[in-house]
Backbone as CSV, one residue per row, in Angstrom:
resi,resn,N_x,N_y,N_z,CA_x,CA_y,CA_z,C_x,C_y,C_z
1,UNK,21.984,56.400,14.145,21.241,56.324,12.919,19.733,56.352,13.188
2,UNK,19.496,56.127,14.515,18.208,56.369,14.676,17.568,57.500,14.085
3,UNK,17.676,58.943,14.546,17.403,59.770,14.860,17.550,60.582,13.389
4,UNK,18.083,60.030,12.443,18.535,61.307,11.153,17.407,60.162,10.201
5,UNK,16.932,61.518,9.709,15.940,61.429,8.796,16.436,60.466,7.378
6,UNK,16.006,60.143,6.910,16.605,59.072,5.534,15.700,59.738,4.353
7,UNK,14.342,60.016,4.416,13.783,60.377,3.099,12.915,61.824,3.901
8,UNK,12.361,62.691,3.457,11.649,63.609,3.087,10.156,63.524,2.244
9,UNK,8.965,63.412,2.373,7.764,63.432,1.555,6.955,64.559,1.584
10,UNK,6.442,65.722,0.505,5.805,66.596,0.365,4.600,65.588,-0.356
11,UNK,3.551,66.209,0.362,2.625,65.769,0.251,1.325,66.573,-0.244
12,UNK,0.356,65.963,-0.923,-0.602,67.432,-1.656,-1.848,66.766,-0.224
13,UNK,-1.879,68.413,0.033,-2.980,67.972,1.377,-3.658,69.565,1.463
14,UNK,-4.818,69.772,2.379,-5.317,70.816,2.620,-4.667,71.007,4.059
15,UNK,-4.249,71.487,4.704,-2.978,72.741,4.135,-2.271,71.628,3.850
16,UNK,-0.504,71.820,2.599,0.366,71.294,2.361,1.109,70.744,3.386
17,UNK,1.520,69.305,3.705,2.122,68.850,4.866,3.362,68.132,4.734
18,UNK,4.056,67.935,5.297,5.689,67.311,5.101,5.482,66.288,6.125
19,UNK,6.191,65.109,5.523,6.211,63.880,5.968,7.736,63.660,6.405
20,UNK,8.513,62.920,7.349,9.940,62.579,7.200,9.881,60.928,7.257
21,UNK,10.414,60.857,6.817,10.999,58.935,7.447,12.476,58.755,8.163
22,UNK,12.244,58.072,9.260,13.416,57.818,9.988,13.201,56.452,10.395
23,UNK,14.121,55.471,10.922,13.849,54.056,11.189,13.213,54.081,12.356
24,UNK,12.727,55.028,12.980,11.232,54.764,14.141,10.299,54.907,13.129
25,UNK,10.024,55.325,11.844,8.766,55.891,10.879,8.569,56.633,10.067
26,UNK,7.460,56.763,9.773,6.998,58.198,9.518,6.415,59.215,10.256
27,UNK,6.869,60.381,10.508,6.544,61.495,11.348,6.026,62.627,10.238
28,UNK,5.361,63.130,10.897,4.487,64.697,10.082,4.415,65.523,11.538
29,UNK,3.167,66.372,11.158,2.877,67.059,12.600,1.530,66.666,12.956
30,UNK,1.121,65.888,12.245,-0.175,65.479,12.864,-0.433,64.288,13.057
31,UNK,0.630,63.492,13.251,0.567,61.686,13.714,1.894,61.162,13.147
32,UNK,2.299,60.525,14.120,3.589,59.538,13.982,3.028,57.991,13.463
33,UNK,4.149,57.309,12.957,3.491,55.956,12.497,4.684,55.141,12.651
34,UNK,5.053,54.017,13.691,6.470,53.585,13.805,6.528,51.994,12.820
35,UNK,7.096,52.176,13.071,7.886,51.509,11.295,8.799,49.733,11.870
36,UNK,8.389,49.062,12.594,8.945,48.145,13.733,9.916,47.413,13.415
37,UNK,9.613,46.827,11.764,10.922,46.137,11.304,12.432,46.611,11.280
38,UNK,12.490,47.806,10.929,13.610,48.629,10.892,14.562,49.094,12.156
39,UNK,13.286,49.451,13.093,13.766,49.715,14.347,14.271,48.473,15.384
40,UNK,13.894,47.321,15.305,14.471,46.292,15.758,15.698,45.854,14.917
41,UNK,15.692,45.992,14.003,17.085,45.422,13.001,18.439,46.774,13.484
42,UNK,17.408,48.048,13.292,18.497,49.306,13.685,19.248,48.380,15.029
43,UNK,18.276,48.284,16.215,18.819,48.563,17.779,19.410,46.865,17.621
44,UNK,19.636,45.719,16.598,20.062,44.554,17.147,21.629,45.018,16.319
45,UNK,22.051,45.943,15.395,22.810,45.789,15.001,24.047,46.957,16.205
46,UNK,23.267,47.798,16.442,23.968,48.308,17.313,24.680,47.794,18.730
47,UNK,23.946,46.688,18.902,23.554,46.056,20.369,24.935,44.877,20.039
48,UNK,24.799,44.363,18.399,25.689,43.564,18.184,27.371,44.351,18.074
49,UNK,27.819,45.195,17.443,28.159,46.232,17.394,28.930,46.647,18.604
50,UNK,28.316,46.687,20.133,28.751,46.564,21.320,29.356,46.183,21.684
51,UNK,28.636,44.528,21.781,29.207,43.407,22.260,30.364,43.160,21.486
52,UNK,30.426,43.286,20.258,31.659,42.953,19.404,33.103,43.806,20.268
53,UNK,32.708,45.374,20.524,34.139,45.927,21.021,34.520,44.980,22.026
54,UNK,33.497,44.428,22.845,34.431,44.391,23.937,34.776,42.835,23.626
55,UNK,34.902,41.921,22.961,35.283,40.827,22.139,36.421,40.628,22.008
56,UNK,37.481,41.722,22.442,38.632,41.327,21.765,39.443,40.632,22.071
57,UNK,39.602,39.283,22.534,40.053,38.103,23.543,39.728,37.698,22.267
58,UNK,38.253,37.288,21.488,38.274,36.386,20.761,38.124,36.674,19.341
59,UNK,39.304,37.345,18.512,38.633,37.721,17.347,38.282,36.915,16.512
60,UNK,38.462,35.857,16.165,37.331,34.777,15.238,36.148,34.864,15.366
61,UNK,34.873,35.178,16.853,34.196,35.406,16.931,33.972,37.115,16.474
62,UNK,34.798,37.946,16.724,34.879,39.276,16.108,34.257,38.946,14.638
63,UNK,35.242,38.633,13.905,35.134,38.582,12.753,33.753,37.990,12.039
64,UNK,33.117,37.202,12.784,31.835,36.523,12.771,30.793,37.526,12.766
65,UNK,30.878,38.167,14.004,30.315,39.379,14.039,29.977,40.229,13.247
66,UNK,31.666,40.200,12.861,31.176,41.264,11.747,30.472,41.418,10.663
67,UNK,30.290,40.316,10.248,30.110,39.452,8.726,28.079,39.719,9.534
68,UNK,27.865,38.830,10.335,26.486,39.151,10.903,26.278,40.381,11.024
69,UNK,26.816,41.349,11.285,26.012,42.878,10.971,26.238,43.296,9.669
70,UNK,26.845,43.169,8.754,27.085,43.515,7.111,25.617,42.790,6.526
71,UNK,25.404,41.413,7.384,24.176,41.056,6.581,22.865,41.720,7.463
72,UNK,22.996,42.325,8.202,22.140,42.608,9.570,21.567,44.205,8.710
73,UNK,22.536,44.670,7.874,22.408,45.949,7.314,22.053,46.283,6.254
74,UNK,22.697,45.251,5.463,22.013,44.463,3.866,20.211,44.429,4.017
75,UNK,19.636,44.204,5.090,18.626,43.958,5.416,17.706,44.980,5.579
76,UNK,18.313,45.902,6.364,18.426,47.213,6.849,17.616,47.860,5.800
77,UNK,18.666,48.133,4.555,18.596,48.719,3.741,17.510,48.194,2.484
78,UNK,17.535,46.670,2.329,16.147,46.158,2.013,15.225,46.702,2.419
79,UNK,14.992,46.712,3.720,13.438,47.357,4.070,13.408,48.967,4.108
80,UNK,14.369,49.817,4.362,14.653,51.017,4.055,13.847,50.978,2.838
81,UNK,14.629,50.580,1.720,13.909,50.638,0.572,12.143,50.634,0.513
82,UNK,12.153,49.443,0.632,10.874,48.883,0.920,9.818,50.014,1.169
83,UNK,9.903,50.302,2.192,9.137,51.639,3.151,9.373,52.976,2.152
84,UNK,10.521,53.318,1.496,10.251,54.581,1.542,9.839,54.640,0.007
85,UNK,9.532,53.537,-0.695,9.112,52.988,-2.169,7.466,52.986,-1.880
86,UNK,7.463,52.201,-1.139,5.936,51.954,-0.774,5.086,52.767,0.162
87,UNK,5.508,54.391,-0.012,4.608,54.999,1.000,3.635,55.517,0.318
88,UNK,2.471,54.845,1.168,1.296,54.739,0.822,0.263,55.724,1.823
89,UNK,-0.845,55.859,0.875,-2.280,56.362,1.670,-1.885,58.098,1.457
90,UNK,-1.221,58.372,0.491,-1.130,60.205,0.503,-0.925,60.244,-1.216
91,UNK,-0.748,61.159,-1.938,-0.726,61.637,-2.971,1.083,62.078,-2.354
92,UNK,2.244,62.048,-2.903,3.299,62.749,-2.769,3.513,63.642,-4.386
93,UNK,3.881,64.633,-3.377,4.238,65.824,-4.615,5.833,65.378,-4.668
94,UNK,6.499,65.690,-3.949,7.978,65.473,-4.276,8.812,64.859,-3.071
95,UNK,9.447,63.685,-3.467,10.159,62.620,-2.527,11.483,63.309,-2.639
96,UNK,12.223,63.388,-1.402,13.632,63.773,-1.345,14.670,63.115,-0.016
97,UNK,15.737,62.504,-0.974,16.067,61.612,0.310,17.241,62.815,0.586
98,UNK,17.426,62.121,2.092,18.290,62.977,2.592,19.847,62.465,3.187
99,UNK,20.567,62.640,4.099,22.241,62.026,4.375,21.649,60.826,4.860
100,UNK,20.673,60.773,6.014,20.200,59.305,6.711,20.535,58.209,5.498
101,UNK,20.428,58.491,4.017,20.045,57.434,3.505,21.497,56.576,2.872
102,UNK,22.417,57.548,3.110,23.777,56.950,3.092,24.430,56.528,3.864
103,UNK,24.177,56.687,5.070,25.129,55.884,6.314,25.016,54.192,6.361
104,UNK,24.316,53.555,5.773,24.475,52.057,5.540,25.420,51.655,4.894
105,UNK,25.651,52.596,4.035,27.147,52.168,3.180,28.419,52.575,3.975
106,UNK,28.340,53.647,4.556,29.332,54.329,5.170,29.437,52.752,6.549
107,UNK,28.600,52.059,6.901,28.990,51.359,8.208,29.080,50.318,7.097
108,UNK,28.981,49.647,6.713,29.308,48.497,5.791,30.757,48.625,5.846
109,UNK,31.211,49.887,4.923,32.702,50.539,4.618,33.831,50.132,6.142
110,UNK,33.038,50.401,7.297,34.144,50.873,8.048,33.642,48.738,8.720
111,UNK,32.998,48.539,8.698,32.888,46.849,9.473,33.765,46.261,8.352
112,UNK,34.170,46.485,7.295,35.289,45.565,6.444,36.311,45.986,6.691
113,UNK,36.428,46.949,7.186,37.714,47.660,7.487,38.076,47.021,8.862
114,UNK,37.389,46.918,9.947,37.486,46.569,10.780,37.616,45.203,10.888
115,UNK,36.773,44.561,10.054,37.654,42.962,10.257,38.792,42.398,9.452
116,UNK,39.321,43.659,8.680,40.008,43.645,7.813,41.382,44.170,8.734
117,UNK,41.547,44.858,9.671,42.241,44.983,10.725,42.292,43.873,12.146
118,UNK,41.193,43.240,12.707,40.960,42.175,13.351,41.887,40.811,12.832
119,UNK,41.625,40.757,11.481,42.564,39.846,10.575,43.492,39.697,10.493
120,UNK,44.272,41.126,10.431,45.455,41.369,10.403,46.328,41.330,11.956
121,UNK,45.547,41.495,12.945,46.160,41.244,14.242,45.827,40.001,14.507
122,UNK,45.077,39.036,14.177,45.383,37.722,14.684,46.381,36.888,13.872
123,UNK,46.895,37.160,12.930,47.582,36.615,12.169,48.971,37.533,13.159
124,UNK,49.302,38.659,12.950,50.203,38.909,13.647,50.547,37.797,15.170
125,UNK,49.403,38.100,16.067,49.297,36.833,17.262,49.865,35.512,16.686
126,UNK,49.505,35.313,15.725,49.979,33.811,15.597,50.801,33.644,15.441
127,UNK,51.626,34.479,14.488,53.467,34.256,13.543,54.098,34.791,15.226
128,UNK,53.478,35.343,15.978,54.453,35.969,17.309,54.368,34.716,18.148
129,UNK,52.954,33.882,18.191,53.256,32.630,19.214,54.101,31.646,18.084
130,UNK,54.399,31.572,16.998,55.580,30.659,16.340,56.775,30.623,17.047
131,UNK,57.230,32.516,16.915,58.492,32.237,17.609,58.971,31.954,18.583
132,UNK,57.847,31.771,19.395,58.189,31.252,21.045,58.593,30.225,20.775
């Protein structure tokens, strides 16, 4: 999610210039501007995200996890907002968001799913240590 653009800004300039936003910033062709809140929240959720696969000894802590990156993204998408509401210091002719700006929902979607499966195998674990 780094790397895919989230919004688009046309901008009225001598010559006409295009702006992108991605969670490193705003990029044009004549100066980058990195954007820090976003990019630390991006790389802690991924980082969490990680550590979670290889977790699977303890899924209660899984499931913890998971719940901490749903709000880790909630956040995400707060300041997403934030930034691409409040871009400032240009005149914009026409704002256009782009796919970047849907993949927060799309990982939300699949982390409920996933502890929604985590759930379902520790409960399996348990009714299987009954019958011992």
């Amino acid at each position: 999610m780094l790397f895919v653009p989230l919004a688009e800004y046309s901008i009225k300039a001598i010559p006409p210039n295009s702006v992108q936003f991605t969670l490193f910033g705003f990029h044009s062709q004549t100066s980058n501007t990195i954007v820090l809140p976003t990019l630390i929240i991006d790389l802690a959720i991924g980082l969490i995200t990680l550590i979670n696969i290889f977790l699977y000894k303890n899924r209660k802590l899984q499931m913890k996890l998971c719940l901490l990156n749903v709000f880790l993204i909630l956040a995400l998408v707060a300041l997403i907002a934030y930034y691409a509401y409040n871009f400032n210091g240009y005149y914009v002719n026409n704002q256009k968001y782009l796919f970047g700006i849907c993949l927060p929902a799309l990982m939300i979607l699949f982390l409920f799913l996933s502890r929604k499966a985590i759930k379902k195998d520790d409960e399996l674990v348990r009714a299987a240590d009954r019958l011992r």
